[in-house]
C-alpha positions as a LaTeX table, in Angstrom:
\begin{tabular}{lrrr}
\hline
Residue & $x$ (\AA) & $y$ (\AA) & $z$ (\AA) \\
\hline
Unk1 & 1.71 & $-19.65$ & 4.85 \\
Unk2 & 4.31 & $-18.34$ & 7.39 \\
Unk3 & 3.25 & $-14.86$ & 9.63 \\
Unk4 & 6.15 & $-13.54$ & 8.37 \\
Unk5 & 6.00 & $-14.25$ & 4.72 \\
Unk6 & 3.00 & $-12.25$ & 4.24 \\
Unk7 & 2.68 & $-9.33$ & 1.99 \\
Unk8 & 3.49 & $-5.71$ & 2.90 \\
Unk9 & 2.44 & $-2.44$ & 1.42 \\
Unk10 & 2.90 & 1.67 & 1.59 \\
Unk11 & 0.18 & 3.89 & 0.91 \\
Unk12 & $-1.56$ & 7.26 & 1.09 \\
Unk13 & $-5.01$ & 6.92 & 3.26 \\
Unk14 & $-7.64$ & 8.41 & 0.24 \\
Unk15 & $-10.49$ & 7.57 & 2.35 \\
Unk16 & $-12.02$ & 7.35 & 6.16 \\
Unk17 & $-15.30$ & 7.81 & 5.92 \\
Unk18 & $-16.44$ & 4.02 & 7.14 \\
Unk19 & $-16.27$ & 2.89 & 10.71 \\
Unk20 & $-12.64$ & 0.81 & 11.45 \\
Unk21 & $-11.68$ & 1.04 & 7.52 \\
Unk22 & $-9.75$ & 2.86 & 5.55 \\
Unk23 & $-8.98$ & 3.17 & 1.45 \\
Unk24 & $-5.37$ & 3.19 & 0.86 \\
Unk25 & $-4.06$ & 3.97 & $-2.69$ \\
Unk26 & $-0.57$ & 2.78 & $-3.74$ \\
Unk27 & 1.01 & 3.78 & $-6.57$ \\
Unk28 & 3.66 & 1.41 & $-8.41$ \\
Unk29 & 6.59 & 2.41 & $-11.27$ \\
Unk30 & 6.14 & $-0.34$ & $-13.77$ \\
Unk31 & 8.02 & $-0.32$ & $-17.68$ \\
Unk32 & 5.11 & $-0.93$ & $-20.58$ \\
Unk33 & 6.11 & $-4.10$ & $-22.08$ \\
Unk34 & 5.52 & $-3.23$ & $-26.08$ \\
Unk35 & 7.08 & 0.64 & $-25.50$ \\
Unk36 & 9.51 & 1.18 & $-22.57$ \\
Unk37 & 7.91 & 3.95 & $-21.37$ \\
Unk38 & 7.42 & 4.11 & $-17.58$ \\
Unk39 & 3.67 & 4.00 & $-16.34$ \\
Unk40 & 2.26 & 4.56 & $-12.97$ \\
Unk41 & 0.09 & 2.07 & $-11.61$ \\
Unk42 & $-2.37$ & 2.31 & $-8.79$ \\
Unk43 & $-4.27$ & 0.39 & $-6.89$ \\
Unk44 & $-6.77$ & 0.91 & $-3.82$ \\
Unk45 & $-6.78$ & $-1.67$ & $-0.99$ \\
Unk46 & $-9.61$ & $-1.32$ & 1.92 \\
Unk47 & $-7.60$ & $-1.84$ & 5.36 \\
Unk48 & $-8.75$ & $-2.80$ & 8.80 \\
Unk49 & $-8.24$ & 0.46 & 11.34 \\
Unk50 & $-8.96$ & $-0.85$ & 14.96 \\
Unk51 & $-8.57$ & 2.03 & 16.23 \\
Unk52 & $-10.09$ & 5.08 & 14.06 \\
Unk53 & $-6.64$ & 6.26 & 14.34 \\
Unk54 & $-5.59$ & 7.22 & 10.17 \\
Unk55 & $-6.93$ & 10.05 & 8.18 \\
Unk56 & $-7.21$ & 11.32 & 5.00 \\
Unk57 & $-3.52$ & 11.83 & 3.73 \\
Unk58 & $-1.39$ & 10.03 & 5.82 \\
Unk59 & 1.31 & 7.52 & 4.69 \\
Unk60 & 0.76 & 4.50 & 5.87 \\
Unk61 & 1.88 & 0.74 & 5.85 \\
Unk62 & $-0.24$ & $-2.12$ & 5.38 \\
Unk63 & $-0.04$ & $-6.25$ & 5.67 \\
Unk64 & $-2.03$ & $-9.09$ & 3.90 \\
Unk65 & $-4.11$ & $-11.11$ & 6.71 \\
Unk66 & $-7.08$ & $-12.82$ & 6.51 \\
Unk67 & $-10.34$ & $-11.78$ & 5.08 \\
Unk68 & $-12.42$ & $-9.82$ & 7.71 \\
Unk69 & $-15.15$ & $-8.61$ & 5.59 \\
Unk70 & $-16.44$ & $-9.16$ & 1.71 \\
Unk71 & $-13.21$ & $-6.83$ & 0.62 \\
Unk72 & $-11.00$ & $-6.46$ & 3.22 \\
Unk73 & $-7.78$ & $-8.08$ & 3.52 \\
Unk74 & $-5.40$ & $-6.03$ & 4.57 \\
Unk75 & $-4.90$ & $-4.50$ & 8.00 \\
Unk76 & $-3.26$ & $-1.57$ & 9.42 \\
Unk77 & 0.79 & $-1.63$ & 10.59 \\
Unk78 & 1.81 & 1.59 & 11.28 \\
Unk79 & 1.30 & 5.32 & 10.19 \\
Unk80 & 4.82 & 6.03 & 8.95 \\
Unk81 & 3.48 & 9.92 & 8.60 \\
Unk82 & 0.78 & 11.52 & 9.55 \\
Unk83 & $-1.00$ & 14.59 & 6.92 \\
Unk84 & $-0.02$ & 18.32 & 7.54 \\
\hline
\end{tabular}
């Protein structure tokens, strides 16, 4: 798999409570398939924070990497903004 083929999420930082890691929830706009009806979807990802640097609110954006622990696969890009 190319570097720059890999998958790339936005998010709201829910969590950052453990030590480097954060829990990012992202929410997706997704028609039901019997009804039409628009649904929201959302899913939490646990994301490698080097630095300590996110905190609880903040919109950030993630990328798919390589596992670095039993659930992490994701990793910090950037803080696009940070909570008021």
């Amino acid at each position: 798999m190319e570097r720059n083929r890999r998958k790339t999420r936005s998010g709201i930082v829910v969590s950052d409570k453990m030590d480097k890691t954060i829990v990012v929830s992202t929410e997706e706009h997704v028609r039901h398939s019997l009804y039409g009806k628009a649904v929201k979807r959302t899913k939490k990802f646990k994301v490698h924070d080097e630095n300590n640097e996110c905190g609880i609110g903040d919109r950030v954006r993630i990328m798919e990497t390589k596992p670095i622990s039993k659930d992490k696969r994701w990793r910090l890009v950037e803080i696009i903004e940070k909570a008021k």
